[in-house]
Backbone bond lengths (Angstrom), bond angles and torsions (degrees), N, CA, C in turn:
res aa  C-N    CA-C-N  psi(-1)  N-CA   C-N-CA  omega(-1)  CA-C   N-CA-C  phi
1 X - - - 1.448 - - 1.529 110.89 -
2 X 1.514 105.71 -49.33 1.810 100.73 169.43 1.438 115.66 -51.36
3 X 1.510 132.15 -58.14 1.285 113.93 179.72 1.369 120.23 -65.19
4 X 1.313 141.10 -18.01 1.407 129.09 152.52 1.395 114.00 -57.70
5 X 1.232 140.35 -38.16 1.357 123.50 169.11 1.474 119.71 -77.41
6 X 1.308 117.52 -36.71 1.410 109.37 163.79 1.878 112.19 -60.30
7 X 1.280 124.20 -67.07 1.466 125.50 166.13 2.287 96.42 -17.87
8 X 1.273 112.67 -83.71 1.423 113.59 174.77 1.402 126.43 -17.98
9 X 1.717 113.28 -64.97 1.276 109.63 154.90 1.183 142.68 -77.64
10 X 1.523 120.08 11.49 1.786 124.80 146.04 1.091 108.58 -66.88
11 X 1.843 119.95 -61.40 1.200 93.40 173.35 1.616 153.23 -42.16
12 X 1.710 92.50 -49.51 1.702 102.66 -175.90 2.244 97.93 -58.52
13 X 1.065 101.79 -43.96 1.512 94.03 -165.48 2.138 104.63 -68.99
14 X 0.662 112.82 -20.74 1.383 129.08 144.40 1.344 114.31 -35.13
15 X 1.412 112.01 -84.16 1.610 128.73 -166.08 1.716 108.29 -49.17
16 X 1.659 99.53 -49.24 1.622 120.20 174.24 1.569 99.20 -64.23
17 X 1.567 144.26 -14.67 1.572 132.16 -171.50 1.453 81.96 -89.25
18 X 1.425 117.25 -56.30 1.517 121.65 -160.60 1.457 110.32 -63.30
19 X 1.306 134.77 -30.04 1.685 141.45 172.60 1.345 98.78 -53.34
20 X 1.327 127.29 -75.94 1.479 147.57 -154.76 1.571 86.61 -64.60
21 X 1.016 125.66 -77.52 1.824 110.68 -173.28 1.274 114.57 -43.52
22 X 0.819 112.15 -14.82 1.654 102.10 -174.73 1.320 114.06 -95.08
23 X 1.703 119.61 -4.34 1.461 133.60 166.01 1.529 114.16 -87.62
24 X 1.777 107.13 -33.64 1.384 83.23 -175.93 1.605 135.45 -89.75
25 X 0.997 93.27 -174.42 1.956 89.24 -177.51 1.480 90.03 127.77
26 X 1.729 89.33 -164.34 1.975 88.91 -170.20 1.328 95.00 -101.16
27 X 1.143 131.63 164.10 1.234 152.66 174.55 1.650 117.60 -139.06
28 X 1.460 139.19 110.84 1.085 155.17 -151.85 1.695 108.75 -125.39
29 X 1.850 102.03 154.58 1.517 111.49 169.55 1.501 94.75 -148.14
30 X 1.945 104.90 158.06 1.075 114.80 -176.35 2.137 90.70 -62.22
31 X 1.118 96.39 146.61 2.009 102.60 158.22 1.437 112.83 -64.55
32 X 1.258 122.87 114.37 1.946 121.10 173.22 1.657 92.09 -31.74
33 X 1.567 125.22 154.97 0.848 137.01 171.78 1.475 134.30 30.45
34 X 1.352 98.59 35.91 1.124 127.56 -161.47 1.796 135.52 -159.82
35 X 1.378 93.30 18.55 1.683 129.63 -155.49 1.826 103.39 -49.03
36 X 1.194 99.20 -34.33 1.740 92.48 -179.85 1.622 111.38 -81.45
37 X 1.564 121.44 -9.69 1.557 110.35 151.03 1.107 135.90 -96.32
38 X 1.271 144.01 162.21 1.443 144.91 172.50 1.837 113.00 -85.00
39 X 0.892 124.79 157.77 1.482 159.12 150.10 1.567 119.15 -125.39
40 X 1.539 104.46 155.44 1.594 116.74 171.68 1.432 114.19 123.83
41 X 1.236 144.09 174.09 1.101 166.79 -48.84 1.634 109.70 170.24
42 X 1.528 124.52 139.04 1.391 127.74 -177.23 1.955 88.53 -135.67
43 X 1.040 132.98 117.91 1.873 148.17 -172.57 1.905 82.01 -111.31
44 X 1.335 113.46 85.01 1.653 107.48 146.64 1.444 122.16 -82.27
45 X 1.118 97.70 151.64 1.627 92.60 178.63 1.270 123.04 -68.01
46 X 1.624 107.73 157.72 1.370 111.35 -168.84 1.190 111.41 103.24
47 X 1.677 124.01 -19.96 1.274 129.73 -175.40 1.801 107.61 87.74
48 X 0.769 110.17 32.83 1.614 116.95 167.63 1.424 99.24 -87.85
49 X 1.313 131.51 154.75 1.869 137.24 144.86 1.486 100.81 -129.52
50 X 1.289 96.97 176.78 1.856 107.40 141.83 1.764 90.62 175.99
51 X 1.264 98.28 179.90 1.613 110.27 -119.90 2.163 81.02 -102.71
52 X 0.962 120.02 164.33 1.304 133.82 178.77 1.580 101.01 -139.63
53 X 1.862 95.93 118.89 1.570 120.35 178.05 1.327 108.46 42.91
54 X 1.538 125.85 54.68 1.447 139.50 149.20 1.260 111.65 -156.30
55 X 2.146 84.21 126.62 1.915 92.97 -172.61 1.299 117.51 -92.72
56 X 1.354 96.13 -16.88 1.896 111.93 -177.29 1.386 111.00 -62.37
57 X 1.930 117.45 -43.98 1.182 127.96 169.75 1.083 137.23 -86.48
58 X 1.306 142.32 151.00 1.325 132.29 -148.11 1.290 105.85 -150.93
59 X 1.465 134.43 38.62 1.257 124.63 155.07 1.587 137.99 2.07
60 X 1.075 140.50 91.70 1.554 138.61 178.44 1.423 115.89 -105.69
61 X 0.896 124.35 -31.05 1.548 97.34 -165.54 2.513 92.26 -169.30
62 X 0.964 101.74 140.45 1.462 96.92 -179.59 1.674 115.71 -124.21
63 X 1.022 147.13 -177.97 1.543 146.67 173.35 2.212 100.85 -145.35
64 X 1.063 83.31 154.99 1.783 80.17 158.81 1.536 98.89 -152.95
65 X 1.984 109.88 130.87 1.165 87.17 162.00 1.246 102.59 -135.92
66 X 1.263 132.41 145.51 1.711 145.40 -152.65 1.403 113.45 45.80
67 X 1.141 112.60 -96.92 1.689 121.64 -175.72 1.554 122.93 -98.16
68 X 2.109 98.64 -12.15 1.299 114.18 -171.24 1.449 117.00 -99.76
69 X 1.720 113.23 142.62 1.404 106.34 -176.55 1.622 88.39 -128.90
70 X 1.364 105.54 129.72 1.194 120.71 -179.43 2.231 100.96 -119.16
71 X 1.691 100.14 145.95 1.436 78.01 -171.93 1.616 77.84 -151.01
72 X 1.595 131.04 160.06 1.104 137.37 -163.74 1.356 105.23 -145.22
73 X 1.461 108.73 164.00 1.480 99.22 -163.71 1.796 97.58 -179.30
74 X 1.304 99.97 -172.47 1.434 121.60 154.32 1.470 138.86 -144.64
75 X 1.441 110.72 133.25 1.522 142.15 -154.84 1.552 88.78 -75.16
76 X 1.106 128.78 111.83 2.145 127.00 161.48 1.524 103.82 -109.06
77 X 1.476 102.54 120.11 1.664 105.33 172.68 1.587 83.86 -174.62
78 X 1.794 84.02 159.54 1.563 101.93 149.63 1.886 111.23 62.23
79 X 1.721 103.80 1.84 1.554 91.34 177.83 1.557 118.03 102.94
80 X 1.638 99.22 -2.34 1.486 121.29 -173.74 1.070 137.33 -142.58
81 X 1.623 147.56 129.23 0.881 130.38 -141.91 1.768 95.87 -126.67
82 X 1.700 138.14 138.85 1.171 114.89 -158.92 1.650 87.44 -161.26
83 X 1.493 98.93 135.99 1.378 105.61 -144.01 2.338 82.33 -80.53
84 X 1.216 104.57 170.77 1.869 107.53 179.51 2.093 98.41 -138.31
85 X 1.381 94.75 151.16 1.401 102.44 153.46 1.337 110.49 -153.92
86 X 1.550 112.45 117.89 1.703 114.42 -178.69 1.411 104.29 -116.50
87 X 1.228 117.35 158.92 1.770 144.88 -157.19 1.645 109.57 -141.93
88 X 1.407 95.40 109.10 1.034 83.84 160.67 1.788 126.38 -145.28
89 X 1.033 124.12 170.39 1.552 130.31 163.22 1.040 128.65 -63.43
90 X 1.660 126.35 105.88 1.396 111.49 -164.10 1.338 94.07 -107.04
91 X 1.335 119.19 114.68 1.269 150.84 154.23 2.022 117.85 -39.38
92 X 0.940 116.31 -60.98 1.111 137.12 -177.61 1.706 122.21 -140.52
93 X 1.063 119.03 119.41 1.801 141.18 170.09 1.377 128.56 -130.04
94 X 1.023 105.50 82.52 1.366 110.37 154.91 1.541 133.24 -115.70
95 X 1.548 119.29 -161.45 1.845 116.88 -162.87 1.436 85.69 -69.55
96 X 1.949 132.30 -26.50 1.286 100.86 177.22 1.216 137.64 -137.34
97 X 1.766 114.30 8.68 1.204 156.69 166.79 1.650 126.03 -67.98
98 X 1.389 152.42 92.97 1.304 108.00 165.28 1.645 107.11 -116.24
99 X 0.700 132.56 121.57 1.736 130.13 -170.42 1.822 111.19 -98.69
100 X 0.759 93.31 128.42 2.032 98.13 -166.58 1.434 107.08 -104.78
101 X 0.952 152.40 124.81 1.702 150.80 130.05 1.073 111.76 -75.32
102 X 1.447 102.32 122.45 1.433 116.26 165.49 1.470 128.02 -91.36
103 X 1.611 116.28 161.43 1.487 96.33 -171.73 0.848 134.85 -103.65
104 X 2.219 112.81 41.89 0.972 125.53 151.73 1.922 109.14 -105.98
105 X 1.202 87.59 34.26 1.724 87.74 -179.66 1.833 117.45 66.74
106 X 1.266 117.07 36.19 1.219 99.80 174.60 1.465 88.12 -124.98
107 X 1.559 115.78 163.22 1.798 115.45 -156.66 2.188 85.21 -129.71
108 X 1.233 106.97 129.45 1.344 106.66 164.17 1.414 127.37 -123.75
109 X 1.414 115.10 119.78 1.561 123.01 -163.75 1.753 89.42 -92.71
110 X 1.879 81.44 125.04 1.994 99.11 155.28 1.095 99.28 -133.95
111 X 1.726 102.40 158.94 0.813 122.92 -174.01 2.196 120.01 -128.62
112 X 1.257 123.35 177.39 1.641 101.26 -175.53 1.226 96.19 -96.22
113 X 0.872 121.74 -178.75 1.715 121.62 -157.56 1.762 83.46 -132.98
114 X 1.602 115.08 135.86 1.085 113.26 -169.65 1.216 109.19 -104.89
């Protein structure tokens, strides 16, 4: 009976290695008014990030757990530096999709930058 529950939790901690790889890498959006550059996000493993073509934002380090991607960082403007943590609903993940809801209801499509 112990090695079926141990066997069980290789798997599940498994399933959770295989989820998380499949988020990281860079993930990109056109810039509002600004469609021929990119913005967004690089998720290395281990839970490291940092931020791609934004100086204001400061991406450090991210987690995902089930459907949620939470990612932390720091805000630079204005003379000040102010630590952030955003959450969101990932809607859609795939090898080239990731679609985010936020939890003021607005949804943001990235994509991998080829």
């Amino acid at each position: 009976m112990l090695k079926k529950y141990v066997f069980i939790l290789c798997l599940a901690a498994l399933a959770g290695c295989a989820a998380n790889s499949a988020i990281t890498g860079q993930w990109v959006q056109p810039i509002p008014g600004m469609e021929q550059q990119m913005q967004g996000f690089k998720l290395k493993k281990g839970g490291e990030a940092s931020s791609i073509n934004m100086a204001t934002l400061l991406y450090e380090k991210w987690e995902k757990q089930g459907n949620t991607l939470t990612l932390h960082g720091k805000s630079v403007g204005n003379g000040q530096t102010l630590p952030f943590t955003e959450s969101y609903t990932i809607q859609q993940l795939d090898e080239h999709t990731l679609k985010l809801l936020s939890n003021y209801g607005s949804v943001f499509t990235y994509t991998r930058p080829k």
